[in-house]
N, C-alpha and C positions, 0 to 999 in steps of 0.2 A: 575500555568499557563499552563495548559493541554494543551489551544489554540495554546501553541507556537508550540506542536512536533505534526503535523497532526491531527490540528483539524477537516481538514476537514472529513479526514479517519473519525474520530468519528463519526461525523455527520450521513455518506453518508454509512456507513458499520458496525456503532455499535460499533466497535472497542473501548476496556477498558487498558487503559496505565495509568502504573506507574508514568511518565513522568512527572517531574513538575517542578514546579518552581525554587526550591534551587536546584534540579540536575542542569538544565539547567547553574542557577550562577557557581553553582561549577565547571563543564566542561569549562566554557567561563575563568575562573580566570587565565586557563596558554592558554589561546591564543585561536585562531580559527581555528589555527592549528591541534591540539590535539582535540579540540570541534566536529571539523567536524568528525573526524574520530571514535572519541565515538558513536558518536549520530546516524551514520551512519550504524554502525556495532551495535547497538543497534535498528534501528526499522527496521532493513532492513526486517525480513519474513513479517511483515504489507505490505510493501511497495510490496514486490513480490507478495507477497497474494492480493494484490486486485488488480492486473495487473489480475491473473491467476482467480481470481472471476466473473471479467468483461467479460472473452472469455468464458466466459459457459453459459449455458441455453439458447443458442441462439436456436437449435430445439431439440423435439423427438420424427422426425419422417425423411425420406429420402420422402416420398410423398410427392406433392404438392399440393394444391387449384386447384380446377376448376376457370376460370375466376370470377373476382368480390366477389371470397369466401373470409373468412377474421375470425382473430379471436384476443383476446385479451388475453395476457398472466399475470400473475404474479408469480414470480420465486423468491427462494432461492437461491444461489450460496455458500455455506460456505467451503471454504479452512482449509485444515489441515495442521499446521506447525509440520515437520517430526523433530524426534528429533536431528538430525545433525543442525538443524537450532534454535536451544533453546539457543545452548552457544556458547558465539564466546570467542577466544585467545585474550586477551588484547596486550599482549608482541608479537603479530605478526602483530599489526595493524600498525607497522612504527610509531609510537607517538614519540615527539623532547621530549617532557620535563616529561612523568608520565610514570610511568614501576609498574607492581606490583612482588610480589616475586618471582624467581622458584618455582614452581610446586603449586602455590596457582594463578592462572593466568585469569583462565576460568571463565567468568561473564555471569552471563544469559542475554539474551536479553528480548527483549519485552515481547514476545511471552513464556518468559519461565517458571519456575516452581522452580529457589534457586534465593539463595541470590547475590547479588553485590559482588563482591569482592573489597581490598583495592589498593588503587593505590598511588604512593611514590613519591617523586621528592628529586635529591640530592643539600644538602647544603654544603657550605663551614664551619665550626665550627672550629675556635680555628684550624688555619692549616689540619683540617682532610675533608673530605668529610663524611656527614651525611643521610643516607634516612632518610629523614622528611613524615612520611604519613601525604597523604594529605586529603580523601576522599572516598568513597565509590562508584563504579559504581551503578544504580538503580538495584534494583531485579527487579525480571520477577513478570510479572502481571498471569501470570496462566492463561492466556489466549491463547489456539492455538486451539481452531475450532470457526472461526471469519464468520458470515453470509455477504452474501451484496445481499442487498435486488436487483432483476430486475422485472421492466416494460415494456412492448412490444406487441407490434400489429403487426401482416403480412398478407400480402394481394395479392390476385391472380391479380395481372395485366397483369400479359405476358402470355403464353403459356408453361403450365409444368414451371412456374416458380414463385418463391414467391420474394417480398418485406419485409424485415422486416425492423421496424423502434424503436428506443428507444429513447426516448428522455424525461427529466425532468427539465421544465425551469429552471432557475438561482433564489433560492429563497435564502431568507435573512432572519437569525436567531439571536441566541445570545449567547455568548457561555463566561460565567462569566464576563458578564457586557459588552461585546466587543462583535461589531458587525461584522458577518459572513455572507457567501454566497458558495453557491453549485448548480452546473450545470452537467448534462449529456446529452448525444449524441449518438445512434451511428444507422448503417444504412447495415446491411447483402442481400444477395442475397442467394437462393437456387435454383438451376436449376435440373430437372429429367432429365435424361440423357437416360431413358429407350426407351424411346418412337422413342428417335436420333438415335440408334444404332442397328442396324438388328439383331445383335448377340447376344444383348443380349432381344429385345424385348421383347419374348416370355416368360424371365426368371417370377418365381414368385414371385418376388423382386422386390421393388423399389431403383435406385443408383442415387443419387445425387450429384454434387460438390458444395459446401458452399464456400463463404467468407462474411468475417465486419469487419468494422473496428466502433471500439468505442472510447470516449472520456472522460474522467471527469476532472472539475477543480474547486479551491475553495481557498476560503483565508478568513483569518480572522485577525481582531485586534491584537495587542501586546502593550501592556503598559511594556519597558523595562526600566528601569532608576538606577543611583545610588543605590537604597536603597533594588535594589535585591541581594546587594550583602553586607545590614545591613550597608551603610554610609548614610548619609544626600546629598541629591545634594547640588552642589557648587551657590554661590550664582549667579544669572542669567541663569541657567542651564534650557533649555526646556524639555522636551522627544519632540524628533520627529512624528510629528503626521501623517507621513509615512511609520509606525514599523505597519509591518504586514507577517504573514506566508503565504506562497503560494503551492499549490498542484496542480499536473497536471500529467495524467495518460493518456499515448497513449498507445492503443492495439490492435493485427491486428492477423485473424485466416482465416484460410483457410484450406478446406483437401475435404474426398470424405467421404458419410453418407452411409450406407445402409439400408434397414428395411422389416422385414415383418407382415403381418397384417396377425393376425388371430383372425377372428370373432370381439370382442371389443379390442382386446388388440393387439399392436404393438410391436414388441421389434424390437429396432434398434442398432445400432453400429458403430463409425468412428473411423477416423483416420484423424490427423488435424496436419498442423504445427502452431506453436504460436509465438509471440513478443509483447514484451509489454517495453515501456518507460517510466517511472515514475520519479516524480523528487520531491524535495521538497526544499523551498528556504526559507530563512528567509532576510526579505528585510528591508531598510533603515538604520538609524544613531545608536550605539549603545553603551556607554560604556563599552573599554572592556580591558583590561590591556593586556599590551604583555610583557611576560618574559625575551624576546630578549633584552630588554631595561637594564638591572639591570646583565645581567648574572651569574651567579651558588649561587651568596651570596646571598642566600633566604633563612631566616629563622624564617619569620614566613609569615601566611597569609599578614597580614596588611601593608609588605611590597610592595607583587603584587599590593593591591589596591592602596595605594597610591604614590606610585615612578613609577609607570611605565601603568598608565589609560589613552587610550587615547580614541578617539571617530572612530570607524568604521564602514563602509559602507558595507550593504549587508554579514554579518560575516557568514552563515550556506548555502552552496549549495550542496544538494545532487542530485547523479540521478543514478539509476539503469535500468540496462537494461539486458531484461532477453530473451532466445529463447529457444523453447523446442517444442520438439514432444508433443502430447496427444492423448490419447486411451479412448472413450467415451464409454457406453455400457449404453444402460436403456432401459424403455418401456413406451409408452402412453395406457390408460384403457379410454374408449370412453363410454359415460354416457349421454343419450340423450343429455343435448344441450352444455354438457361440458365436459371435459377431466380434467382426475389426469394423471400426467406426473413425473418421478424420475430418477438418471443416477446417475453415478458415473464415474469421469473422474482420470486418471492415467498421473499425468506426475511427474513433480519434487515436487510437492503438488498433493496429493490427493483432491479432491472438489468432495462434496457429493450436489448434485440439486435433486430440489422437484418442484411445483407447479402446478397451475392448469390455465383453459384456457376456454374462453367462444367464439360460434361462429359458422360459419359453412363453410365444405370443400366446 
């Protein structure tokens, strides 16, 4: 059930996750408690990484169109997850019921490159207290340089000033039987500044200040029921036919661009601050045991599921919210009626952008 932990990410960025089905059960078996906070610290460099994919490639260049110029881009953005962000602390995340050993603790996330590690919960036995393992966190999928593709046109409407526009309607997919949908947005300005400013007019440089703000959002299907957790549903038992995962990505950049042209080729350079808000929810009715109900005397699985299942609403909200400086550097190479354009942006990810561009200043 991939659909369930960002499918849209998938969709909409390429993105290759471990994440499936019997993890997901297994996380839900002690609560939503414990659930949220695995899952959370498990896809979080995705979730950062395509806040920080969406605030790039928006120019490269600090020039602007002459009136009515215009051009159409297509862009790379691919984010590098740094290795501080491969493995998170289990034993640091606050979890009420699973703990894994001293000094065996570190589980890779999404993004990472080892194995899961085990996670315990204590039972009561015969007067003693027992770690019972219980499970395995997911291993990292060995993916940390993740693309997302951009689309964009800008257009000379104002005076030394561009429009840029992004936008990809809401289309509808499929994603293991279950139907999906994905939408983008988003809408920048570039103003030259040189032309404003007596001191520096003369310079032979272009300065611009940038802002946008962009948008993405998506959901898909979830078929969650009993028997993801190997029981038969109870007799009269529906699945909710409002089980669905939700994605929604807000992101806002602004800073000052510089550039200078020589002959076909540009190189330019900013300095930008960033925010990005991402969230991801898993929505509607769900079976899901809570351990709170039975307290410490657990000892075995089968007792989670069946003493203490009950049905809840909306069990997975996450949301991250990231702000950071970025340092851009790249150049545009002009080729009668189109451009290759490349940068490389420095903040808490690295994102390496590429593309090309058809059109005229």
């Amino acid at each position: 059930m991939k659909k369930i932990v960002l499918s849209t990410m998938l969709a909409t960025a390429g993105m290759a996750t471990a994440f499936g089905q019997s993890d997901v059960s297994d996380m839900l078996r002690f609560g939503t408690h414990d659930a949220n906070l695995l899952i959370e610290a498990y896809i979080e460099p995705y979730a950062k990484g395509l806040g920080v994919g969406m605030n790039n490639s928006w120019y490269y260049t600090a020039e602007t169109h002459k009136m009515w110029g215009f051009d159409l881009a297509f862009a790379v953005s691919a984010f590098q997850v740094p290795g501080s962000d491969k493995t998170f602390d289990v034993n640091e995340l606050g979890l009420k019921y699973l703990y894994a050993q001293p000094g065996s603790s570190m589980a890779s996330t999404a993004a990472g490159n080892t194995n899961g590690v085990t996670l315990y919960y204590d039972a009561e036995y015969q007067g003693q207290t027992v770690a019972v393992p219980y499970f395995s966190t997911p291993n990292g999928s060995e993916v940390d340089l993740v693309p997302v593709p951009i689309v964009q046109a800008t257009f000379g409407l104002l005076p030394n000033t561009d429009v840029i526009g992004r936008w990809i309607p809401t289309t509808k997919f499929d994603i293991d039987g279950e139907d999906a949908e994905v939408g983008l947005w988003g809408i920048g300005l570039k103003h030259n500044i040189r032309q404003s400013l007596p001191f520096i007019k003369h310079l032979p440089i272009d300065i611009s200040v940038f802002g946008a703000y962009s948008e993405i959002s998506g959901e898909s299907g979830i078929e969650f029921d009993y028997t993801n957790y190997g029981l038969s549903n109870p007799a009269g038992y529906t699945i909710d036919p409002d089980q669905k995962g939700e994605l929604t990505s807000k992101n806002l950049k602004y800073g000052l661009i510089v550039s200078k042209k020589f002959s076909v080729i540009t190189l330019f350079a900013s300095v930008t601050e960033n925010s990005s808000k991402t969230s991801f929810n898993i929505l509607g009715s769900y079976p899901i045991p809570d351990p709170g109900q039975i307290g410490e005397d657990v000892t075995s699985y089968d007792d989670l599921i069946t003493d203490a299942m009950g049905i809840e609403e909306d069990p997975i909200s996450l949301n991250y919210d990231d702000r950071y400086i970025g340092i851009d550097a790249g150049f545009r190479l002009k080729l009668a009626f189109f451009s290759l354009f490349g940068s490389v942006s420095k903040s808490e990810y690295i994102t390496y952008n590429g593309g090309i561009s058809f059109g005229f200043r």
